[in-house]
C-alpha positions as MATLAB code, in Angstrom:
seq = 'XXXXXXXXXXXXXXXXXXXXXXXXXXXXXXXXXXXXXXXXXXXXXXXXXXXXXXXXXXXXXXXXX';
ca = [
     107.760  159.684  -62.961;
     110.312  156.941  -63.528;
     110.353  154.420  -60.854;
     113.330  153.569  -58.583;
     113.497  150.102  -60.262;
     113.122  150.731  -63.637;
     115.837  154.033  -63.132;
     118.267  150.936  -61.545;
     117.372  148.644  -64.776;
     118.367  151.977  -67.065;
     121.486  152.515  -65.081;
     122.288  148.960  -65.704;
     121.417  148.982  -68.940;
     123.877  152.397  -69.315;
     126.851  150.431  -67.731;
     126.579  147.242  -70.189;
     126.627  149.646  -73.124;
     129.744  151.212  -71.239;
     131.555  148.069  -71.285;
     131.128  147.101  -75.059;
     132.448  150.366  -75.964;
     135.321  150.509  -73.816;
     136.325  147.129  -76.054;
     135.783  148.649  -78.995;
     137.196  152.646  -78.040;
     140.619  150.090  -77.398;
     142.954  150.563  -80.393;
     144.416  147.587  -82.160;
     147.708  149.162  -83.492;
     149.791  152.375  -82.399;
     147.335  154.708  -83.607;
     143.515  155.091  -82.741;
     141.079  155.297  -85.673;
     138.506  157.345  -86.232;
     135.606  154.857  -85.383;
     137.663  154.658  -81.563;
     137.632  158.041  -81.281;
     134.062  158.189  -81.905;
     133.769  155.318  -79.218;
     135.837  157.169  -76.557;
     133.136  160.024  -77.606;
     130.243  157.748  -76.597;
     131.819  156.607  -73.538;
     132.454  160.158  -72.091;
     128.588  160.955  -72.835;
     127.505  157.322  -71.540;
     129.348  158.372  -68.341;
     127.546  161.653  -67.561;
     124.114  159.929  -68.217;
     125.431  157.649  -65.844;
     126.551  159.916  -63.305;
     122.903  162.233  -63.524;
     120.997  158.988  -63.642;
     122.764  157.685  -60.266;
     122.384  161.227  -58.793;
     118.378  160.854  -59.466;
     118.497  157.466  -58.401;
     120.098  159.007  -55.097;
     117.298  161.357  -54.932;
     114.432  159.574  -55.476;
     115.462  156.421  -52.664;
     117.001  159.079  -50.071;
     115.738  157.407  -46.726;
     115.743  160.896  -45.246;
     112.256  162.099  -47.698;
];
């Protein structure tokens, strides 16, 4: 089973990756290309890991167990 720290690390990890791709999902001219699209792709699915990985995160450290 994944530890609470190391979970935190991946979730970290998850949000730094998040960040370079929002810079590069940004388009340059009026028009995204095809390699933003495929960016703004990776973000969406970068998100939900996110979002399940913090809801595991929430599980595992609940006070209340």
């Amino acid at each position: 089973m994944l530890q609470n720290s190391q979970l935190r690390k991946d979730i970290a990890a998850l949000y730094e990756m998040k960040k370079r791709l929002t810079k590069t999902a940004e388009p340059d001219g009026d028009t995204a290309t095809e390699f933003e699209l495929e960016a703004l792709k990776a973000e969406a699915a970068i998100d939900k890991a996110i979002k399940a990985l913090e809801a595991l995160d929430d599980l595992i450290y609940d006070p209340a167990r």
